[in-house]
C-alpha positions as CSV (number, residue, x, y, z in Angstrom):
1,X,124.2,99.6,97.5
2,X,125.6,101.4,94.5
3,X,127.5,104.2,94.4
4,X,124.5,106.0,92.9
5,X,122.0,105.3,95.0
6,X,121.0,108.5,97.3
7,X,119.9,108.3,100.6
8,X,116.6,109.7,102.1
9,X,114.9,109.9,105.8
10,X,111.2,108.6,105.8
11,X,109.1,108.7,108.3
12,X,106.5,106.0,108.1
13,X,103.4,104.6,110.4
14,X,104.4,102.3,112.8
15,X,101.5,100.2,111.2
16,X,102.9,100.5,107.9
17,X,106.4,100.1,108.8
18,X,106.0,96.5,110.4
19,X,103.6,95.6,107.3
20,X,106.7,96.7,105.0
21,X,109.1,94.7,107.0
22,X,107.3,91.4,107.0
23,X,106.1,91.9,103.4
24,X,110.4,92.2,102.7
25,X,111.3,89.3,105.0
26,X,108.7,87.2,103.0
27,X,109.9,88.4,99.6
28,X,113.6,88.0,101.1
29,X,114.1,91.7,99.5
30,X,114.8,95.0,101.5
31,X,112.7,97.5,102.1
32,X,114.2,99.9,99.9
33,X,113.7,97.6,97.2
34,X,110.1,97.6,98.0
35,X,109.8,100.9,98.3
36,X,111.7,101.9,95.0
37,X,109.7,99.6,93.1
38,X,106.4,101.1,94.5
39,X,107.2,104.6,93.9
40,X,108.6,103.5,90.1
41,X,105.3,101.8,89.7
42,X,103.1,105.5,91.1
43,X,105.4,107.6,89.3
44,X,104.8,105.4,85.8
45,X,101.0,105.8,86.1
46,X,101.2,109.3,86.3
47,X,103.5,109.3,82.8
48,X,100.8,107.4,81.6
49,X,98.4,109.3,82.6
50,X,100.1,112.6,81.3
51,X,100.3,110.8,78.2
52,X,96.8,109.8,78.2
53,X,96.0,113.9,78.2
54,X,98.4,115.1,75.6
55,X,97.0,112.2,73.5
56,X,93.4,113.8,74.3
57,X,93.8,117.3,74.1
58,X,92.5,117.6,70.8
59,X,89.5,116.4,71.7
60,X,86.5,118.4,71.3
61,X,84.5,119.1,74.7
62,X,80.9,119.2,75.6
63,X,79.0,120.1,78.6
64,X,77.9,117.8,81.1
65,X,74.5,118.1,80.0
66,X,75.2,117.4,76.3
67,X,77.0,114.5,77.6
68,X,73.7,113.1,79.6
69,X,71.9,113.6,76.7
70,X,74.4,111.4,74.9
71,X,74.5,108.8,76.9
72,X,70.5,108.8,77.7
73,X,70.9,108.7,73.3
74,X,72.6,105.3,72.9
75,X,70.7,103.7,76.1
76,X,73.7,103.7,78.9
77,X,71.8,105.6,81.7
């Protein structure tokens, strides 16, 4: 481990625990590893989904009702 590397408790389901064990032993990486990578992978969806809604705020809105009648318009429902 690095020197900047912090360490945290967490408390996970037995299930889930030994499913993250063998899934590290497999991959011949730790767990931490794992873990990091999963929760850089969660955390970079929600930046792209933040993203995704500053990129559409400008958007004009409509009600759900002018929005069936759109779709019903152009045949998707």
């Amino acid at each position: 481990m690095s020197e900047t590397t912090k360490r945290a408790t967490i408390y996970f389901d037995p299930a889930l625990h030994q499913a993250l064990r063998i899934r590290a032993a497999h991959a011949q990486r730790s767990m931490s590893d794992l873990v990091n990578d999963a929760i850089r992978e969660l955390l970079r969806e929600d930046a792209d989904d933040l993203a995704a809604f500053e990129t559409r705020a400008a958007e004009p809105t409509m009600t759900y009702e002018a929005l069936l009648k759109n779709l019903r318009k152009h045949g998707k429902i």
